[in-house]
C-alpha positions in Angstrom: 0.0 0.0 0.0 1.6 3.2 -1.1 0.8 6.3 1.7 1.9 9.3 -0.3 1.6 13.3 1.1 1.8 15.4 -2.1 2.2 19.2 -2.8 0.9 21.0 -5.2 0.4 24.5 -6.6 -3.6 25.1 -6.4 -4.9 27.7 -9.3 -8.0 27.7 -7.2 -5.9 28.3 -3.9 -3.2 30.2 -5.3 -0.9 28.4 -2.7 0.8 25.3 -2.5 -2.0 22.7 -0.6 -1.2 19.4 0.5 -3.1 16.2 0.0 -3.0 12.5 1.3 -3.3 9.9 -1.2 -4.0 6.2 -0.5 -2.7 4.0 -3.9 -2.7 0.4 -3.7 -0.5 0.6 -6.5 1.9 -1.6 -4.4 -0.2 -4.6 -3.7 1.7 -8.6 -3.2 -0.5 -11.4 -3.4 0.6 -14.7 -2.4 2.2 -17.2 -4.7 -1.2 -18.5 -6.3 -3.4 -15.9 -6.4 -3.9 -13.9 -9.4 -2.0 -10.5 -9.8 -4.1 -7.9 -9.4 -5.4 -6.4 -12.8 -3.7 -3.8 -14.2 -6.6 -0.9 -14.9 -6.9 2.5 -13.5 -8.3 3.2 -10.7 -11.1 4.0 -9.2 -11.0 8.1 -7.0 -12.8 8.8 -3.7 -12.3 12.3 -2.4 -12.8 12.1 1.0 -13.8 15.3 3.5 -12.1 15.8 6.7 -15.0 17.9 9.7 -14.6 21.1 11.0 -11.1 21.8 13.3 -9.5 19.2 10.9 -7.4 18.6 8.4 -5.9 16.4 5.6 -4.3 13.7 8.0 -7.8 13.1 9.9 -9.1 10.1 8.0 -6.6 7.7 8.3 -5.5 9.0 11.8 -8.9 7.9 12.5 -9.6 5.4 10.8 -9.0 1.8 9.1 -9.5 3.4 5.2 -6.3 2.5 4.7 -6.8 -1.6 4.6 -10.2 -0.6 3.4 -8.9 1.2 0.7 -6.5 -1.8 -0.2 -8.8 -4.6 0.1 -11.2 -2.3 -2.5 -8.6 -1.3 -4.6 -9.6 2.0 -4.6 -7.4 5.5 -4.7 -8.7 7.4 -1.7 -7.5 11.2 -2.1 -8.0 13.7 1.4 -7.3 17.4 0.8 -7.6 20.0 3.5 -10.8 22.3 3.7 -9.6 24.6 6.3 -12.8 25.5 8.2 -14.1 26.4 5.5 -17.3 24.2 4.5 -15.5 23.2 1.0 -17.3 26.6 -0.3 -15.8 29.0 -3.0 -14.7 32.5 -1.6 -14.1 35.3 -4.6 -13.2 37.6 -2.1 -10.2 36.1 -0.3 -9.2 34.4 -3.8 -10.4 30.9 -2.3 -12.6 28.7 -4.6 -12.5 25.6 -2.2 -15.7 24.5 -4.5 -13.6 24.5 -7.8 -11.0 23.1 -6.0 -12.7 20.0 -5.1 -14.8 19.5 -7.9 -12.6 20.3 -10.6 -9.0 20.5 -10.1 -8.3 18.1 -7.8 -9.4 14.9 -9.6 -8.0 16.8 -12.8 -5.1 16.8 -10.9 -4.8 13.5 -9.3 -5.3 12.1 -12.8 -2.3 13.9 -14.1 0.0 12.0 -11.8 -1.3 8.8 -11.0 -3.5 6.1 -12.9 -6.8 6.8 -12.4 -9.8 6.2 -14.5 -11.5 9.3 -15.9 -15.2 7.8 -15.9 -17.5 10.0 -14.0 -18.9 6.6 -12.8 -15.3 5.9 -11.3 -15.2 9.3 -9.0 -16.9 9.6 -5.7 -17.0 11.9 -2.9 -17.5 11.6 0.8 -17.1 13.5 3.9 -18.4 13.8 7.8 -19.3 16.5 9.6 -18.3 19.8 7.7 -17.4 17.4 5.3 -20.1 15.6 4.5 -21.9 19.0 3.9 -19.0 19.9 1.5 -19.3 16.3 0.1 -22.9 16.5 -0.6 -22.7 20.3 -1.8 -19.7 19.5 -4.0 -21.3 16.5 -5.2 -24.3 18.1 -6.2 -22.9 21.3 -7.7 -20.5 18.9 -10.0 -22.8 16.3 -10.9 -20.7 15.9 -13.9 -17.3 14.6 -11.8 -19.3 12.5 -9.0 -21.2 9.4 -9.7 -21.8 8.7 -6.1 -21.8 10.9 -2.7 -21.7 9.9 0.5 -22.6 12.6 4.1 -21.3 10.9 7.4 -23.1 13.2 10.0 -23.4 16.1 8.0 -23.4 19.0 9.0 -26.2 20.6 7.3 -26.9 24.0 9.4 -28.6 25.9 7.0 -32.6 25.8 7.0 -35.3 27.8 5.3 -35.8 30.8 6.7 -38.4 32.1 9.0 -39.6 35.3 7.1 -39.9 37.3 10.4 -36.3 35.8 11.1 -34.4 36.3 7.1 -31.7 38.1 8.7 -30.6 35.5 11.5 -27.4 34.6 12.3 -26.4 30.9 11.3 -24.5 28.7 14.3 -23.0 29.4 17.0 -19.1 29.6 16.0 -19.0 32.8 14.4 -17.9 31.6 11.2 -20.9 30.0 10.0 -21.4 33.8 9.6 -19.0 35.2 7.7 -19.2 32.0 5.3 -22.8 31.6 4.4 -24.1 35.3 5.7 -27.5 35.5 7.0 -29.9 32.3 6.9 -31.5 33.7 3.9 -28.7 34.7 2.1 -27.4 31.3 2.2 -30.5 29.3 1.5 -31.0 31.1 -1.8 -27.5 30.5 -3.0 -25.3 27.4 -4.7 -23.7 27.3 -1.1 -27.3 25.3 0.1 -27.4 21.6 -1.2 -31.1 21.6 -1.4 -31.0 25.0 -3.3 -28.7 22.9 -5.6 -30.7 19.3 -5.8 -33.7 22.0 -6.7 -31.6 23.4 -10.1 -30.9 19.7 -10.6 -34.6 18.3 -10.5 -36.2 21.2 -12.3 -33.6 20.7 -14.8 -34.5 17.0 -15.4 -38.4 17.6 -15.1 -38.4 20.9 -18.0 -36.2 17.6 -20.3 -32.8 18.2 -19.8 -29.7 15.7 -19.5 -29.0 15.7 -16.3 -26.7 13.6 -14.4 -28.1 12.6 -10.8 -25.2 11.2 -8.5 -26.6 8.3 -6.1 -26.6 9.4 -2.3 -25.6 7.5 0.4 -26.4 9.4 4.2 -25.7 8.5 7.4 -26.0 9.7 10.9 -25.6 8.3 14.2 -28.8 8.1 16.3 -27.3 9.9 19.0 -25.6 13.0 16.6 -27.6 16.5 17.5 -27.3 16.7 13.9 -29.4 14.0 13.0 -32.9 15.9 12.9 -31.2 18.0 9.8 -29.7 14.6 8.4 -33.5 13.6 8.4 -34.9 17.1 6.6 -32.0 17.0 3.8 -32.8 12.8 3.1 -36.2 13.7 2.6 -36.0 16.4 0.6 -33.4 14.6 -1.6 -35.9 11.9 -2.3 -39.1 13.6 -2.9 -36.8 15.5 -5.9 -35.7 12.1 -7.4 -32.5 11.4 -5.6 -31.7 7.7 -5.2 -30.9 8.4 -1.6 -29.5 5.3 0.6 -30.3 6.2 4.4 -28.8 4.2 7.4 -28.4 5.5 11.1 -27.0 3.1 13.9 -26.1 4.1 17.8 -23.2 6.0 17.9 -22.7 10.3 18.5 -20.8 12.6 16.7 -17.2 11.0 16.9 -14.7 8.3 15.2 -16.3 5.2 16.1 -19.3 5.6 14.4 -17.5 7.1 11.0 -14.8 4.2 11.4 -18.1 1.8 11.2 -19.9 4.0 8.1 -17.0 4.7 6.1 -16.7 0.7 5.5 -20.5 0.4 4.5 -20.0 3.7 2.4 -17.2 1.1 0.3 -19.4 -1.7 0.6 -22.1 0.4 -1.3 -20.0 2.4 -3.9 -19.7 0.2 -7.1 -16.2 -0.9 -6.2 -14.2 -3.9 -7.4 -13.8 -6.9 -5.5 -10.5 -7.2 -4.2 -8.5 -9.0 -1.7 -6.3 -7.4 0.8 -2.1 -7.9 -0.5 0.8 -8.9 1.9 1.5 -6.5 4.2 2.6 -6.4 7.9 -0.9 -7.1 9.4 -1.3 -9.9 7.0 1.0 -12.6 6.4 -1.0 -15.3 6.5 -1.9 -18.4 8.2 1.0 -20.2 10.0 1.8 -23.4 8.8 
């Protein structure tokens, strides 16, 4: 299993941004077994939460063997606190980074298929908002998107209450502006998955990723997981819902993020020699 931190300029950035990549580009098999084939492969991005960064996943959890035994490039940029949202101001199109230059990027340098079918995106907490936004505003780079706990603050606004704050950190604020203003914008998933269906009902070609959501039944954020999964499925979405005990922390996304590769139309693979497995003793 190859574990690689690269650096690269970001156009989108305009700074130098690191990224994690998992690549089982490495994998030994036992005498035996077949060689694994030799096709590109398939690209998850995966979403770190809020207070994070681009090491988080596989400090926290097993997507590394997972990753291996599926055969699948797993790619983890950093969002900052950002909610993987475009900035024109500060020069920061986190958006366009993730749904665009990235996986162009990525297939610059490594062997990775360039199917839309082949790319998925995934993310919990802050991520799994930015996963589903993303997801949703490039329907034309994601096949599939999965939310672990997302964090879906934004909610249609009371009119006697437009100009409410959003959150409680502050900079829920400063990135979305008032409830209103980011309800009615490309920065609100639903406002998105709306564009999408109307699109598809008035005839157009429109691409629909599949959704996987999850949320753990003790989460405070599962009463929004609830509102976004319904409103995804009464617009069309093939939405794929599963909630299990668990709170906002690593054991539950440790648990998901393994059904999340189970569902995504992965290859079959086998897990290669490596220090955890060496086999049966004779």
């Amino acid at each position: 299993m190859a574990y690689l931190t690269v650096n690269f300029i970001s156009k989108s950035l305009m700074r130098t941004v690191p990224v994690n990549v998992i690549l089982p580009v490495d994998k030994m098999v036992f005498p035996g077994m077949p060689e694994p084939e030799d096709k590109p492969f398939k690209l998850l991005i995966l979403l770190h939460g809020i207070l994070g960064n681009y090491t988080d996943w596989v400090n926290g959890t097993r997507i590394q063997r997972w990753a291996e035994e599926k055969n699948l490039c797993v790619v983890m940029p950093s969002g900052d606190n950002a909610f993987y949202l475009d900035f024109p101001q500060a020069g920061n199109y986190y958006g366009k980074f993730i749904g665009e230059e990235l996986p162009a990027m990525m297939r610059k340098m490594f062997k990775i298929s360039d199917k839309r079918e082949d790319c998925f995106i995934a993310g919990l907490s802050m991520g799994g908002f930015g996963a589903m936004r993303n997801g949703l505003k490039y329907p034309d780079t994601f096949g599939c998107i999965a939310s672990l706990s997302g964090a879906f603050i934004l909610r249609e606004p009371d009119p006697d209450k437009e100009d409410e704050p959003i959150g409680r950190m502050g900079l829920e604020t400063y990135i979305f502006g008032t409830m209103k203003q980011g309800w009615f914008s490309d920065k609100n998933p639903q406002f998105l998955a709306k564009e999408l269906a109307e699109k598809k009902a008035a005839g157009e070609t429109v691409n629909l990723p599949k959704i996987y959501m999850c949320c753990g039944t003790e989460d405070g954020l599962i009463s929004s997981n609830y509102v976004v999964r319904d409103d995804l499925r009464s617009k069309g979405f093939d939405v794929t819902w599963e909630e299990g005990p668990g709170a906002h922390e690593w054991n539950f996304w440790d648990t998901y993020i393994e059904k999340i590769l189970n569902w995504l139309p992965l290859d079959s693979g086998a897990a290669g020699i490596n220090s955890g497995n060496v086999g049966k003793p004779e």
